[in-house]
N, C-alpha and C positions, 0 to 999 in steps of 0.2 A: 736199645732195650725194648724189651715186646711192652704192649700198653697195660697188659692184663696178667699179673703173675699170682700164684699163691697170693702173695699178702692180699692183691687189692680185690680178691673173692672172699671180703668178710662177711659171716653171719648178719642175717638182715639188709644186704646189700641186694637193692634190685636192677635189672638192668631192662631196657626198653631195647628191644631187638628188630623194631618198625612194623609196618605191616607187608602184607600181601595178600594179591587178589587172587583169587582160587580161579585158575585159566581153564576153562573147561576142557581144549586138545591136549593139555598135557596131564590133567586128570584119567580121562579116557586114556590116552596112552599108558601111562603108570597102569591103569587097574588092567589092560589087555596082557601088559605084559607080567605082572606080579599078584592083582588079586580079582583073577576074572569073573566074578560074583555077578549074575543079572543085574543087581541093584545098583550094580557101577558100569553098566554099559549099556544099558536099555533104559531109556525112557521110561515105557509102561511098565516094562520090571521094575521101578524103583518107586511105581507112584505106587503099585501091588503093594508093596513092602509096607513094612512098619518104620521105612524112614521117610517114605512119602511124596519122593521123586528121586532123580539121576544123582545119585551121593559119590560123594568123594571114598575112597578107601581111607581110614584110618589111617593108615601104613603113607598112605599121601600126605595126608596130613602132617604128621608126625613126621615126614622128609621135609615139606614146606617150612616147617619152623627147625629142623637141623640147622637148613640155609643158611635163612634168618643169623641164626647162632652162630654159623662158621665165620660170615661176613661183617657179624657187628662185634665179636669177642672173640673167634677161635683164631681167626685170618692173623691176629698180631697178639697174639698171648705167647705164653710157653708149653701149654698144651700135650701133654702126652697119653692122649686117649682116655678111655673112660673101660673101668672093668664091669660094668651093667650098672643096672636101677632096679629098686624094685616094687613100683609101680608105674602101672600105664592106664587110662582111661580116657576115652573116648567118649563126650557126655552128652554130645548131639550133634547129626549129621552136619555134612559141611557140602553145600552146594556151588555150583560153578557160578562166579563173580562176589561169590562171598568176599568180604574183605575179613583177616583176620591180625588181630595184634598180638603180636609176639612176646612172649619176657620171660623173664628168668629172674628167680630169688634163690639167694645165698641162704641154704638152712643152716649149715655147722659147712667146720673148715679145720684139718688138725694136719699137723703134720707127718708125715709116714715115720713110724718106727723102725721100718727095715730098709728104706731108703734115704739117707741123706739128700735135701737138696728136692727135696717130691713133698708135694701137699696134696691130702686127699680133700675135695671140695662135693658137699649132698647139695644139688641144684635142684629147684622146681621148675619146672617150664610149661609154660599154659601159653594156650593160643583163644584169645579170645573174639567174639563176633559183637558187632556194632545190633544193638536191637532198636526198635522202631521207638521206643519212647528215650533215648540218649541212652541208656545205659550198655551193659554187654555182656553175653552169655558165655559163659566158659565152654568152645569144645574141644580142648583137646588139655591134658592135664598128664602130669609124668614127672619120676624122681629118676635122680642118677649119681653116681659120683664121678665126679670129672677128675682129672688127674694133671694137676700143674706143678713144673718147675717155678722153684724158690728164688726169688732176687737175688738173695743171697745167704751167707752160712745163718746157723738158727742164732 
């Protein structure tokens, strides 16, 4: 039986999804091949910028903590994709060796009306950065509904 089904994505449940360090060749790689912007592949185009050095793409970002998500919850749930979110925000640059932490919180959880045996789950997911006085800055922030198979009949 998967670890993670319907039932155990309830409301107010959070999950810690670990971290990860922002690798600057596979950053660079990501942005040459998906979002070739100066600010993600030039040095001094990024110190130019209004993010203030060589940034990460969003779009990296937000695959970084997919990961995250596939290998601490998706890897062994019942999972059956996700039909969108709808929000995404990006709330400050993500530089190479960043470290960032992972998670996801359970908003709402119901069960499908047109499918037996299917629970629709509204996830948050943030990725958050370690700041210089202990605390940590949220940059990356997004809703979605996930789509799990049920343990069992309702």
């Amino acid at each position: 039986m998967a670890h993670y089904a319907f039932e155990d994505l309830t409301p107010g449940r959070t999950v810690d999804l670990g971290e990860v360090v922002v690798d600057r060749e596979e950053m660079l790689a990501f942005a040459r091949r998906f979002d070739p912007q100066p600010f993600h592949l030039d040095e001094e185009a990024g110190r130019r910028s209004v993010l203030g050095g060589l940034a990460a793409s969003g779009w990296f970002t937000a695959s970084l903590w997919m990961r995250a998500y596939f290998d601490h919850v998706l890897a062994d749930s019942t999972s059956q994709g996700s039909p969108g979110g709808k929000e995404l925000s990006w709330l400050a640059p993500v530089f190479a060796g960043d470290v960032l932490r992972c998670r996801l919180e359970v908003l709402s959880a119901r069960r499908s009306r047109s499918r037996p045996g299917l629970g629709l789950v509204e996830i948050t997911g943030t990725a958050n950065r370690a700041t210089e006085d202990g605390g940590e800055e949220c940059v990356l922030r997004f809703t979605f509904i996930g789509l799990f198979g049920t343990a069992g009949p309702e």
